[in-house]
N, C-alpha and C positions, 0 to 999 in steps of 0.2 A: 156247658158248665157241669162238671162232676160232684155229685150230691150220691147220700146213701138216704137207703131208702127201708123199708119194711116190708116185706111181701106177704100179705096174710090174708087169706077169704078174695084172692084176684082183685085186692086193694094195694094199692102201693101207698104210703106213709113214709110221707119225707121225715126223715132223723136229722139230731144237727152233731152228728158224731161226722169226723173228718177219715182221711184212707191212715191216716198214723195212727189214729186211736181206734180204729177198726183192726190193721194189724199188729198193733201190741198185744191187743186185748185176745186176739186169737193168737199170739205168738203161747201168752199165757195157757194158753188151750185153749181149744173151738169153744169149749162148753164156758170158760170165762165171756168170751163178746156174747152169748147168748143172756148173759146177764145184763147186758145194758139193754138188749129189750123187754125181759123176762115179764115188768110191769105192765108192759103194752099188752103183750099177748094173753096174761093172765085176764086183763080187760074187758079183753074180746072173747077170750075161751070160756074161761073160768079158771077152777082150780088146775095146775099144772100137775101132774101126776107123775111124770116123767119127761127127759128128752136126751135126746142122743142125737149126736153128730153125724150128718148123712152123710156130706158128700162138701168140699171147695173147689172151685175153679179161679184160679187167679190166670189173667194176661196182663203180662207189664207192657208188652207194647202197645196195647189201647188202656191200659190204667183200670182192668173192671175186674172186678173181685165179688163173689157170689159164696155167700157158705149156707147149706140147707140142712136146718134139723127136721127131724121128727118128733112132735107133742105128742106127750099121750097127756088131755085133758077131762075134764067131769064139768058140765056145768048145769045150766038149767033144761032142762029136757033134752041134754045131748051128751054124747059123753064118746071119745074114740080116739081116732089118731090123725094128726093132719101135717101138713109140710108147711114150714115157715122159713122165709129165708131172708136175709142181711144183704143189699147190692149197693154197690159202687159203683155207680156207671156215670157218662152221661143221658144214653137212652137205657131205662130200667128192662125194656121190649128187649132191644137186641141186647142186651147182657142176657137176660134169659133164655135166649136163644141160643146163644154161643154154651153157657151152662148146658143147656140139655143135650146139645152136638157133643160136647163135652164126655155126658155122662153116657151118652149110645155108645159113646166109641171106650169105654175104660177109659177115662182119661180124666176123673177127678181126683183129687187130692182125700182118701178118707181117713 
């Protein structure tokens, strides 16, 4: 079953956002669907200081969709840069993987 998910600190956090409201909301622009997690990650970081859209990988023929920002955060005793990403998969594992095959070869969406 195909669930989105939260990738943050090599945790995965299931969301209850569905692939139509994940693609509108990046239709809007990447940096719009980083808004539906924005409060999560602010959570776990702290203050968000900045983010910028890294990189997408969408495959329609297995249905798995991965968008990666980059945070620039400040919080308590830490403060830098870190990658968070938004997956659509069934396995959150092998979408990541297909992602980073992805990103070796030029072949993200930026």
């Amino acid at each position: 079953m195909k669930r989105t998910y939260l990738y943050l600190s090599d945790i995965f956090e299931l969301l209850p956002y569905s692939f139509r409201e994940l693609v509108e909301a990046w239709e809007r622009g990447p940096l719009c669907l980083f808004g539906l997690v924005r409060d999560r990650v602010e959570r776990e970081l702290g203050v968000i200081k900045g983010v910028k859209h890294y990189g997408t990988f969408i495959d329609l023929k297995s249905m798995i969709f991965v968008v990666e920002y980059m945070v620039d955060y400040e919080g308590e005793g830490a403060s830098g840069t870190v990658g968070v990403k938004i997956i659509y998969a069934d396995n959150p594992q092998v979408a990541l993987m297909k992602y980073y095959e992805a990103e070796k070869k030029g072949k993200l969406i930026k």
